[in-house]
C-alpha positions, -999 to 999 in steps of 0.1 A, spaced: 66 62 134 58 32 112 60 -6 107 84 -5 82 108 21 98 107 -1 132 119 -35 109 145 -12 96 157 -5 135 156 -41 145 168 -55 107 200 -29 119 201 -43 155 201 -83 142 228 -69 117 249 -53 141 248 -87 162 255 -110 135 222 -125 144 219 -157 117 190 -177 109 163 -167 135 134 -176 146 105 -148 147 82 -143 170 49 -127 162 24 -108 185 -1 -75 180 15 -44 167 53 -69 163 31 -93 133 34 -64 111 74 -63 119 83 -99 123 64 -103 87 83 -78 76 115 -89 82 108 -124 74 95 -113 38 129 -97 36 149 -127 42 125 -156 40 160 -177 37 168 -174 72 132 -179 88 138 -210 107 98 -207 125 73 -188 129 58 -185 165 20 -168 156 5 -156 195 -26 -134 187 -10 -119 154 -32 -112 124 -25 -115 90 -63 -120 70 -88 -103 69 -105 -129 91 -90 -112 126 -110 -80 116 -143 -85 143 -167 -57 144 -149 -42 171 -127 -28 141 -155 -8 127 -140 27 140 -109 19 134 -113 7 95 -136 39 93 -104 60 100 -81 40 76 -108 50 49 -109 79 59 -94 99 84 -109 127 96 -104 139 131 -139 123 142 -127 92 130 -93 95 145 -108 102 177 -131 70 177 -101 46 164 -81 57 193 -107 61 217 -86 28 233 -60 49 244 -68 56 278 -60 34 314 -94 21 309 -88 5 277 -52 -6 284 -67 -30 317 -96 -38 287 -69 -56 268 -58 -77 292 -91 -87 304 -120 -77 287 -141 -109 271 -116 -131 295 -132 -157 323 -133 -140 355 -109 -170 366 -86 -165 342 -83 -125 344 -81 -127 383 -44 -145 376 -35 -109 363 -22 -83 386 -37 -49 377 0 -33 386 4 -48 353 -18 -28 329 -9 2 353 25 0 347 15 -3 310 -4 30 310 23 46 328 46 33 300 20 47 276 21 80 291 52 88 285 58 120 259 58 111 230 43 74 233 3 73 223 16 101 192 35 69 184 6 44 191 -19 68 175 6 69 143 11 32 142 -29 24 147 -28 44 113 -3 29 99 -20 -7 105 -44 4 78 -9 -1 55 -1 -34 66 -31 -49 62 -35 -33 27 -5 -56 28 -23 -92 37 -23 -104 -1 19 -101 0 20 -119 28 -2 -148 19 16 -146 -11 52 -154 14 34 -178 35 27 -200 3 59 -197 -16 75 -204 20 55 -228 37 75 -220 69 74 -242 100 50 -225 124 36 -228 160 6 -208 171 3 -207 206 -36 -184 211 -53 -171 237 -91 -178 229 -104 -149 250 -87 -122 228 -106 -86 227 -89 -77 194 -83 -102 164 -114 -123 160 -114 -167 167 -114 -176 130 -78 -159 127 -67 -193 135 -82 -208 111 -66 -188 79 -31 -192 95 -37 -231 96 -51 -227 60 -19 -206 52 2 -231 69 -14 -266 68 14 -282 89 16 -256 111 13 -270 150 -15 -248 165 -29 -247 200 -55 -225 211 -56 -219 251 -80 -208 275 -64 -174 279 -66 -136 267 -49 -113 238 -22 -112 265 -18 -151 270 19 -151 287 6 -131 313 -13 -161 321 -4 -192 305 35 -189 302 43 -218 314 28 -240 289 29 -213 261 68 -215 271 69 -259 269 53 -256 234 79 -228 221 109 -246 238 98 -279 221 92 -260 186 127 -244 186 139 -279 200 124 -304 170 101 -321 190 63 -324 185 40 -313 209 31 -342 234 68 -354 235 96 -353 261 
C-alpha cells in the first residue's frame, strides 16, 4: 500500500468517468494523493480545498518525534512507537484530543467506534501501518510540491480546524505563503472539522467552487 499506487487507483477511476477539470480536495493521509494527482495534471486543477492537509515541514509538531524516528530509521522499536496510535484509544484521540470540551461534546463517540471497527478490519492497520511509512516518502517530497504550488499558483480555500492533534498551527501559515491569494479560514474546530463545523465549512466550499468571495450571497 502506498500514496502513489492509491493516485494510480483513483487517476484510473477519474479516467474511467471522463471526470474533466476537477477540483481536489485535500485532508490527512488524501494531501499526499490529491497532490499527487494535481502535480500530474496541474492543467486541469480548477482549486484546491486544503482542510488539515500538510505539505511543509512547518505541520511536523513534536508529536511527530516517533514517527520521524521510524522514517529514519525503522527498526521494530521504532515502528512500534510510530504506530503506537493505532488502537480505539487513539482513533477517539483524533477526533478530540486538544479540542474544547464544547466543541468535542458535538461528536458522537459511535463515530470514532465505527472508525475503529472500520480499522479493524483484516488487512486495514497493515495498510495504515504501511502508509504511516510511506508518509516519510511524501514528505521527502515537500520541495516538488512547493516547487507545483509556485509554478501553479492555483486558486485555494483552506477551511482548518484550529484544535488539530496532528499537523501543527503554523501549517497555515506556509500554505498562505505558498498561495498568497489563497482564501483561508481557520475555525474553532478539530483535525476532524466536518464532524463539527460542516455547515459553514460546506457555505465556504459551495461559494469557492461557485466564484464568489467569502462574505457574499
Amino acid at each position: 500500500t502506498s500514496f502513489a499506487a492509491l493516485a494510480d487507483a483513483v487517476a484510473e477511476l477519474l479516467g474511467h468517468l471522463a471526470v474533466g477539470p476537477r477540483y481536489i480536495y485535500l485532508h490527512d493521509f488524501g494531501a499526499p494523493v490529491g497532490l499527487e494527482l494535481a502535480m500530474r495534471a496541474p492543467d486541469r486543477v480548477l482549486g484546491l480545498i486544503v482542510q488539515n492537509a500538510n505539505a511543509h515541514e512547518s505541520g511536523f509538531g513534536p508529536q511527530w518525534e516517533a514517527t520521524r524516528a521510524f522514517w529514519k530509521d525503522p527498526t521494530p522499536d521504532n515502528a512500534a512507537a510510530a504506530t503506537a496510535h493505532l488502537t480505539l484509544t487513539g482513533t477517539r484521540d483524533q477526533y478530540i484530543a486538544g479540542v474544547p470540551e464544547d466543541v468535542a461534546a458535538r461528536i458522537d463517540p459511535a463515530v470514532w467506534q465505527e472508525d475503529w471497527r472500520a480499522m479493524s478490519l483484516p488487512g486495514r492497520l497493515a495498510a495504515q501501518r504501511e502508509l504511516i511509512a510511506d508518509y516519510g516518502r511524501y514528505a521527502a517530497r515537500f520541495g516538488a510540491i512547493a516547487d507545483y504550488l509556485k509554478e501553479w499558483q492555483p486558486r485555494a480555500l483552506m477551511v482548518w480546524g484550529r484544535h488539530d492533534s496532528f499537523f501543527a498551527l503554523d501549517e497555515t501559515l506556509s500554505w498562505m505563503r505558498a498561495l498568497p491569494r489563497m482564501d483561508a479560514h481557520i475555525l474553532d474546530g478539530g483535525h476532524f472539522l466536518l464532524e463539527t463545523h460542516a455547515e459553514p465549512a460546506g457555505a465556504l466550499i459551495g461559494g469557492f467552487i461557485r466564484g464568489e468571495k467569502a462574505g457574499e450571497a
